[in-house]
C-alpha positions in Angstrom: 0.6 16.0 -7.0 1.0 12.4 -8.2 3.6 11.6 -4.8 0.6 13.6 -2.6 -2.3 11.4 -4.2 -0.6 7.7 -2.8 0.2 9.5 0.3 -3.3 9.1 1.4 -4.4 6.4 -0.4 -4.7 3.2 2.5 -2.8 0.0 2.8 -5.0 -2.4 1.0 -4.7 -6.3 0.8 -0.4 -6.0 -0.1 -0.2 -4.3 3.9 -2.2 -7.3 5.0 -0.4 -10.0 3.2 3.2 -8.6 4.1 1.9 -8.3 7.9 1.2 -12.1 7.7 4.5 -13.2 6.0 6.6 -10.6 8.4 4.3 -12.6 11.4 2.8 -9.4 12.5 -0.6 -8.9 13.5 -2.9 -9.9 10.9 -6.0 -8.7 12.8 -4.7 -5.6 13.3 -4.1 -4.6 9.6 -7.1 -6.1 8.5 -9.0 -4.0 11.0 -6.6 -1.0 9.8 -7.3 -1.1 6.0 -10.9 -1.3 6.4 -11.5 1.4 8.6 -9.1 3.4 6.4 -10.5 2.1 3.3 -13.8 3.9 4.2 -12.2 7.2 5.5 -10.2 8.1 2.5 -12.6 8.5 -0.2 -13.9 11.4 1.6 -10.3 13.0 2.5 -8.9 12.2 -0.7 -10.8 14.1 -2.8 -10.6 17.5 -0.4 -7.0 17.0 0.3 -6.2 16.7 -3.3 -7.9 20.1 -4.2 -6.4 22.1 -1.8 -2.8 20.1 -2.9 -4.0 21.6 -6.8 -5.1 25.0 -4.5 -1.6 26.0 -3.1 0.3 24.4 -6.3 -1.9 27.0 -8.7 -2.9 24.4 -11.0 -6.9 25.0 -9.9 -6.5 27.8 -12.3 -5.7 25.8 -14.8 -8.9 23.5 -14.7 -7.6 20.7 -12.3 -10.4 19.6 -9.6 -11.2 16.4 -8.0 -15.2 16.3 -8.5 -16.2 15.5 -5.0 -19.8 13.5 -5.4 -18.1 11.5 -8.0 -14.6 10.8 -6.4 -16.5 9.6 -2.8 -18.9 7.1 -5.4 -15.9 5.9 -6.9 -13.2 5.3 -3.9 -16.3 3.9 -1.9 -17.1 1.4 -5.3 -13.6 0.3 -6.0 -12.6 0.0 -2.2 -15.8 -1.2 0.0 -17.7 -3.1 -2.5 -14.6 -5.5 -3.8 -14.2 -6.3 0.7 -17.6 -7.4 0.7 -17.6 -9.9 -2.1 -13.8 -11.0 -1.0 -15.9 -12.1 2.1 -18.2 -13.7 0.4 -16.2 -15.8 -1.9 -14.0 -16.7 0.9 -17.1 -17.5 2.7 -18.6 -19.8 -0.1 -15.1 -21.2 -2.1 -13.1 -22.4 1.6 -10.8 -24.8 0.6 -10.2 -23.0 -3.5 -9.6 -19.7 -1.6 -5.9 -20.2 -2.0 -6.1 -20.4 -6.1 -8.4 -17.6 -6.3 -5.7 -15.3 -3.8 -3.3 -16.7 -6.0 -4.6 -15.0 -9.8 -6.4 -12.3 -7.7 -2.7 -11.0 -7.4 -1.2 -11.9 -10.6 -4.0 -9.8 -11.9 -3.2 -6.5 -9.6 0.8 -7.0 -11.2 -0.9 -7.3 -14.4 -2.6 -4.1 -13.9 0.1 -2.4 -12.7 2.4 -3.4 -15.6 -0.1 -2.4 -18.1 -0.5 1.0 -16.5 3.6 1.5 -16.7 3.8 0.5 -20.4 0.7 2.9 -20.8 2.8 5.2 -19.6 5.8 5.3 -21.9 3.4 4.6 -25.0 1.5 7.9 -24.1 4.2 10.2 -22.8 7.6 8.8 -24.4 10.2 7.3 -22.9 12.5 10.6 -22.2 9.3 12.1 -20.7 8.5 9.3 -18.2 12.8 8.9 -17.1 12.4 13.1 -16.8 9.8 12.6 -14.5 10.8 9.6 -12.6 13.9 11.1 -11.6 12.2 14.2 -10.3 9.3 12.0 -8.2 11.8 9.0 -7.3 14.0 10.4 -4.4 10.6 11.9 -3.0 8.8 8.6 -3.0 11.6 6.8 -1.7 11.7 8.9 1.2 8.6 9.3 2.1 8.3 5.1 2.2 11.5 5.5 4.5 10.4 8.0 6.7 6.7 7.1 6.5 7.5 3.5 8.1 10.4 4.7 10.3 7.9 6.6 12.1 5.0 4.4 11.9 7.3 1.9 14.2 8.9 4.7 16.4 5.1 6.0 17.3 4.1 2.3 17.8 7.2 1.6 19.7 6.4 4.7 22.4 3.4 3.5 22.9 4.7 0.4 23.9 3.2 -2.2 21.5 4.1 -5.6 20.9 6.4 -6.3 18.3 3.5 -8.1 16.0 1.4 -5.1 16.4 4.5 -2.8 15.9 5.5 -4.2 13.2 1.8 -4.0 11.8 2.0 -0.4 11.9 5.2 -0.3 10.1 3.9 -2.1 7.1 0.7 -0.2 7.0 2.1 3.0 7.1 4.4 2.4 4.1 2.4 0.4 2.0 -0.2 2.5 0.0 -2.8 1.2 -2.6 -1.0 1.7 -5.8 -4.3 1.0 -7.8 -7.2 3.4 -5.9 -3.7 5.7 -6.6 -3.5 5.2 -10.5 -7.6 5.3 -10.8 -7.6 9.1 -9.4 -4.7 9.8 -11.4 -5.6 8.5 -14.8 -9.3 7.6 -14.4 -10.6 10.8 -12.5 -7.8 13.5 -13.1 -6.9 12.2 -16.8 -3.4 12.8 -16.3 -0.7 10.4 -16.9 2.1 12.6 -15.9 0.5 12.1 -12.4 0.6 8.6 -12.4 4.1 8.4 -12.8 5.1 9.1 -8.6 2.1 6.1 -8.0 3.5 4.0 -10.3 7.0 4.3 -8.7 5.8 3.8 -5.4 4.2 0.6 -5.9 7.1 -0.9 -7.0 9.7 0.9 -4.8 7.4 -0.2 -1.6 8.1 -3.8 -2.0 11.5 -3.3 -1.6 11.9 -2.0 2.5 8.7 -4.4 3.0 10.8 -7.6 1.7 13.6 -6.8 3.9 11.0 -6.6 6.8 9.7 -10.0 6.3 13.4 -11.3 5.3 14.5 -10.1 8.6 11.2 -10.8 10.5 12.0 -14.7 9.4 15.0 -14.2 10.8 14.7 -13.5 14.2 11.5 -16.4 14.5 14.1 -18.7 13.6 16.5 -17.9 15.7 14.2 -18.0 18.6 12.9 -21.3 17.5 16.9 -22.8 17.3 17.1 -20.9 21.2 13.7 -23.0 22.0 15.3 -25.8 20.6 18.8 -25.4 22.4 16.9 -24.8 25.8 14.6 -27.9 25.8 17.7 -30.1 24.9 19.2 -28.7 28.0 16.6 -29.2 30.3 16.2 -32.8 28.9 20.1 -33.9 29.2 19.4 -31.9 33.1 
C-alpha cells in the first residue's frame, strides 16, 4: 500500500529542478506538476481505498477519509505554489538563498521521517520491510521512466520535452507521500516504500543529468570544431 500511495503522488519542485539541470523543458514540467498537483488529491484518496478494498485491509478499519484527504493534498500542494510565486515575485534577486534552505529543509524532513521510523518500529522491523518494498520501488522508478520516454519518444517529441517526461514520470513527491501515510493513515509501516523511493529516485535522475551534461558538451566541442573550420576555410 505504501509503494501504491507514491505511485500517484505528482512530481513536485525535485521533477522541476532535475528537468532544468538535465536542460529539459522547464516549462513543461512546471506546467505538468501543477496541473497534476491539483488532480491528485481527488484520485489519491479513491485510489487508495479501493488499493485497502482488494488487499482486505478495509475490514480491518483502514480508510482514506475523503473530505479531509482532498482539504489536505489541496493545502499542502496548491497553497505552498501560490506563495512560492509570491515570494519569488517580491524577494527577485534573494530568491536563490531562499531555494537554497527551502531544500535543505525538504532533506531535513525526510531524514527526520526515516530516523522516526527505526525509533518507532525497530531497526529489524524497518530492514524486514525494506527488503520486501525495495525491489518493487526500484522497478517501478525503472520502468515508470523507461516508459514515460518511450511514449514521448513515439510521439515524436523533442528531446527537452522527452526528457521532461522521463523525469516527471519517475520522480514522485516523497513528502504529500509520507503525510498520507503517517499523518492521514497513521501507519508508519506504510511509510517505509515512500521513504525508500525518495531516496532511490535520485539515483536514475543523477545519471540523467550526468549524461544530459554530457552530450551538451559534446555538441558545444562539435560547434566549436566546426566554426574553427569554417574560419581556417
Amino acid at each position: 500500500m505504501g509503494v501504491l500511495v507514491i505511485s500517484l503522488c505528482p512530481g513536485g519542485v525535485t521533477s522541476n529542478l532535475f528537468t532544468y539541470l538535465a536542460k529539459g523543458d522547464v516549462g513543461l514540467s512546471v506546467s505538468l506538476t501543477a496541473i497534476i498537483g491539483i488532480i491528485t488529491p481527488f484520485t489519491i484518496p479513491f485510489i487508495v481505498n479501493w488499493g485497502f478494498e482488494w488487499q482486505g485491509m478495509s475490514n480491518e478499519g483502514f480508510a482514506l477519509p475523503v473530505a479531509k484527504t482532498v482539504r489536505t493534498l489541496l493545502i499542502i500542494s496548491v497553497l505552498p505554489v501560490a506563495i512560492g510565486m509570491a515570494v519569488r515575485r517580491w524577494t527577485k534577486g534573494n530568491i536563490d538563498k531562499i531555494e537554497g534552505l527551502v531544500r535543505m529543509g525538504s532533506s531535513a524532513v525526510l531524514a527526520l521521517v526515516i530516523v522516526a521510523l527505526y525509533v518507532k518500529l525497530g531497526v529489524a522491523k524497518v530492514n524486514e520491510f525494506a527488503v520486501l518494498a525495495g525491489p518493487a520501488c526500484v522497478a517501478m522508478n525503472l520502468i515508470g521512466m523507461t516508459l514515460g520516454f518511450a511514449v514521448a519518444s513515439l510521439a515524436k517529441l523533442k528531446r527537452a520535452q522527452r526528457t521532461c517526461i522521463m523525469l516527471e514520470v519517475g520522480l514522485q513527491n516523497g513528502t504529500i507521500a509520507l503525510l498520507v501515510t503517517t499523518t492521514i493513515l497513521k501507519s508508519m509501516e506504510m511509510s517505509i516504500a515512500p521513504s525508500i523511493y525518495s531516496l532511490w529516485m535520485m539515483v536514475p535522475a543523477t545519471v540523467v543529468v550526468l549524461i544530459s551534461k554530457k552530450r551538451a558538451k559534446s555538441r558545444d566541442d562539435e560547434s566549436i570544431d566546426s566554426s574553427e573550420m569554417a574560419l581556417d576555410c
